[in-house]
N, C-alpha and C positions, 0 to 999 in steps of 0.2 A: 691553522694556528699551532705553531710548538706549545710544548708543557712546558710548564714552569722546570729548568733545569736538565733539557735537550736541547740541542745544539743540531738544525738540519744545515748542510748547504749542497751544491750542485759540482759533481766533478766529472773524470771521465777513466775511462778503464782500457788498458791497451793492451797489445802482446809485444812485449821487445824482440826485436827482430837480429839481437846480437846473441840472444838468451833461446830464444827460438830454431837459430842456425847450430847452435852448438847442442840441441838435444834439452836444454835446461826447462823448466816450466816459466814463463818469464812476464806473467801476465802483472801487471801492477797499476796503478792508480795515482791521478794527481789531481789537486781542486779547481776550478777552474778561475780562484785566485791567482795561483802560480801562473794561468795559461795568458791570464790578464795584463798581467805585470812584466811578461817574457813578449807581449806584442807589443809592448807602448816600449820598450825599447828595440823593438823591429825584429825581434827574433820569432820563429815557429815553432808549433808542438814537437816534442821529442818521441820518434819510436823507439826510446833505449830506457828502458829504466834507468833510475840513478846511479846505481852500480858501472851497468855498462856505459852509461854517459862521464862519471870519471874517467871510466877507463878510456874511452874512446877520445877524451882532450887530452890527455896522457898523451896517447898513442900520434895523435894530429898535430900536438906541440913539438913532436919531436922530429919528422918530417921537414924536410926543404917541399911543399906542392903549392905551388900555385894559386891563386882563389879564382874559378870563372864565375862568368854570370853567366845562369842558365836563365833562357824564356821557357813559360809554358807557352805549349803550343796548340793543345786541347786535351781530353779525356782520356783515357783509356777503355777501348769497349770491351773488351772481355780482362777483366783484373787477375783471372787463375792462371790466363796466357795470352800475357803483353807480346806485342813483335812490334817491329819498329826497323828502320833500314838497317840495324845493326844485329838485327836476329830476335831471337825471345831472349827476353830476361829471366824468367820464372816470375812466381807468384807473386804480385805488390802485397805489400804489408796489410793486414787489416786496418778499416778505418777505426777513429777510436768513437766508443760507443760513451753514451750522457749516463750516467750511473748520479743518483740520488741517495746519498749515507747520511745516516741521523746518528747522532752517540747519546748516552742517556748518561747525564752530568749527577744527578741528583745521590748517587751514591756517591759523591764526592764531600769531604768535607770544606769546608771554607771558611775562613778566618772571620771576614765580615759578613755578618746579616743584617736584616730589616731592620731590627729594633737596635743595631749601634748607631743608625743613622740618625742625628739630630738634625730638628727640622725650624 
């Protein structure tokens, strides 16, 4: 049970992998509201923090490429060193991990309380 005036919900925690390549620390966090709402319109999770996911439609918008459909085709068994008929790729991105964040509201003030409410 939360306390009166904490706020828990459920999100997930990743490393951007454009923040990552470039040296940057790129680790950040989204709720799994966001993740919710980006599937029921058929989209998947982002390895890019929001920064680099700007940038990165920026970058895609401005482009003449193509769109393929890619199939998966199964796993990857070793994720530190992928090969595939086309050689290794290097390391797959980490998966993102479930992270649990509660905020504590109660130092907050607020306009309405208990006793404005008529009953």
């Amino acid at each position: 049970m939360t306390a009166r005036g904490a706020v828990s919900n459920r999100g997930y925690a990743a490393l951007c992998k454009d923040c990552a390549r470039a040296g940057r620390d790129g680790g950040f966090e989204y709720p799994s509201s966001w993740l919710e709402s980006i599937a029921v319109r058929g989209g998947t999770r982002s390895n890019r923090c929001p920064a680099c996911r700007r940038q990165h439609t920026t970058d895609v918008r401005s482009m003449a490429v193509p769109y393929l459909e890619l199939d998966v085709i199964g796993l990857v068994a070793d994720r530190m060193n992928p090969t595939g008929p086309l050689g290794g790729l290097g390391p797959l991105p980490e998966m993102h991990r479930e992270v649990d964040r509660s905020s504590d509201l109660s130092s907050l003030t607020v306009a309405l309380e208990d006793k404005s409410l008529s009953r």
